[in-house]
Phi, psi and omega in degrees: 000159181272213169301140177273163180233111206289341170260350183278183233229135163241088166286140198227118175222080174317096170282325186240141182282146183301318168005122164081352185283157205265131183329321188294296165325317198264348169254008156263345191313307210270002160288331140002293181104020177246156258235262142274147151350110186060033172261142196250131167221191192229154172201147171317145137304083166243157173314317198286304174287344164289324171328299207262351161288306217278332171283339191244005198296344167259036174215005176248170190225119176229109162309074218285143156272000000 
């Protein structure tokens, strides 16, 4: 992803399980607000949820809205 944009929209869809992920990875997953596996949530374009996208970007699917 590019420059965030502070009023849009991100779906966030966890492709892989957090299982076995270095602790830090797997509590932004669920700071996220995500679950399980093929779970979709929807969160602001923020500094803070790109942070915690950008430590997990490799289980995750991100989506601009």
């Amino acid at each position: 992803m590019t420059a965030s944009n502070s009023n849009g929209k991100l779906k966030v869809t966890q492709l892989r399980s957090s299982h076995g992920q270095l602790a830090s990875i797997a509590a932004s997953v669920r700071g996220l607000g995500l679950r399980r596996r093929h779970h979709s949530v929807t969160v602001s374009d923020t500094p803070e949820n790109r942070g915690m996208i950008n430590a997990a970007r490799h289980m995750l699917k991100v989506e601009r809205i």
